[in-house]
N, C-alpha and C positions, 0 to 999 in steps of 0.2 A: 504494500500500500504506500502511495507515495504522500511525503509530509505536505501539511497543508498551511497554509497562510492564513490566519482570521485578521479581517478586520475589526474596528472597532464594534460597528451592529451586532456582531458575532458574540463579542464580549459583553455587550451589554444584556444581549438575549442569555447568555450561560448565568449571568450576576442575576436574569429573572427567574433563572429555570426552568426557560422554553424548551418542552421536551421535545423539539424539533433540533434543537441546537445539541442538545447534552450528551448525545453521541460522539459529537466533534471531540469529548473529552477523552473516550479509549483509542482516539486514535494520535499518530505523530502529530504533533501542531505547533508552528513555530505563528510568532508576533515578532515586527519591528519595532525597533525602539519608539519612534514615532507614534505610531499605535497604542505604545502602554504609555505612551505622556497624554496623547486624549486621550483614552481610556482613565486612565489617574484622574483628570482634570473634571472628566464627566462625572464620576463617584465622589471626588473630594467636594464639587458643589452641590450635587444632590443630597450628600450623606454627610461626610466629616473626616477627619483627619485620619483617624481610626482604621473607619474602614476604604478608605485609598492606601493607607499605608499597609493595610492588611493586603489587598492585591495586590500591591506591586511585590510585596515579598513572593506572593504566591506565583506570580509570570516571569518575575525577573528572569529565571533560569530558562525559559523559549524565548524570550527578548532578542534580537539579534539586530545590530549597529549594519546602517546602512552607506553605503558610498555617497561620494558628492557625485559621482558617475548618475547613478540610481535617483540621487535626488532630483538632481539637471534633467535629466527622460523623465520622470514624475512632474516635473513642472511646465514640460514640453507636451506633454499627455493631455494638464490638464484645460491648459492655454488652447490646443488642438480639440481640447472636446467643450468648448466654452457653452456651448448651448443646453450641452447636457448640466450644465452645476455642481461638476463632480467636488468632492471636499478634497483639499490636498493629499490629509493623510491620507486616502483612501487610496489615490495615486501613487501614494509611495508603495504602499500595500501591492497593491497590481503586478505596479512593473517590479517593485523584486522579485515576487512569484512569479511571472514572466521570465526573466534574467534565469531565474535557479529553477525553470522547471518543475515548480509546485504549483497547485491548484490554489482563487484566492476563493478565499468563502467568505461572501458577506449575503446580507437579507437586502441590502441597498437595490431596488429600481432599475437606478443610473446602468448597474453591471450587468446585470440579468443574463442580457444578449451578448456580452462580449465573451473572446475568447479564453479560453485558460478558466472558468470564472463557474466556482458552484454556488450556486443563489438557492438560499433555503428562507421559504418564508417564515 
């Protein structure tokens, strides 16, 4: 089974306990750093210090630092898909699962139809 990429939505749907998501958990899954800073940012204002601090201990270790290479194509991505309103993170997410060959799983719309891209509602 090849590792998978979540986006933020991803993360936020597992923090709800969408048992459409909670699978994603037995399997390989990496996040970008990027990714666990909105993700943080989303829980720290919804919730509290606590529990952002609590997830990022819990992700750190799939967390994985992305190039300026990666960033620059994520911004080129999203500049090129201006119509659709893609979020940047979301960008960065794509094209390194793109770059390295992994599937990106988000619930996001915007991806649905693109390639590489597992959309789970």
């Amino acid at each position: 089974m090849a590792i998978k990429c979540l986006d933020t939505y991803a993360l936020v749907e597992i923090n709800f306990g969408n048992p459409n998501f909670m699978p994603l958990l037995t399997q390989e899954i990496i996040i970008t750093d990027i990714t666990l800073t909105e993700f943080y940012g989303d829980i720290y204002k919804k919730y509290n210090l606590k529990t952002a601090d609590y997830w990022y201990r819990k992700l750190i270790n799939i967390s994985q630092s992305v190039s300026k290479d990666i960033l620059i194509k994520a911004i080129r991505f999203k500049i090129d898909h201006k119509k659709e309103r893609l979020s940047f993170f979301d960008c960065v997410g794509y094209i390194y699962a793109r770059e390295n060959n992994m599937k990106f799983v988000t619930g996001d719309q915007a991806f649905e139809d693109k390639e590489g891209v597992e959309y789970i509602k």
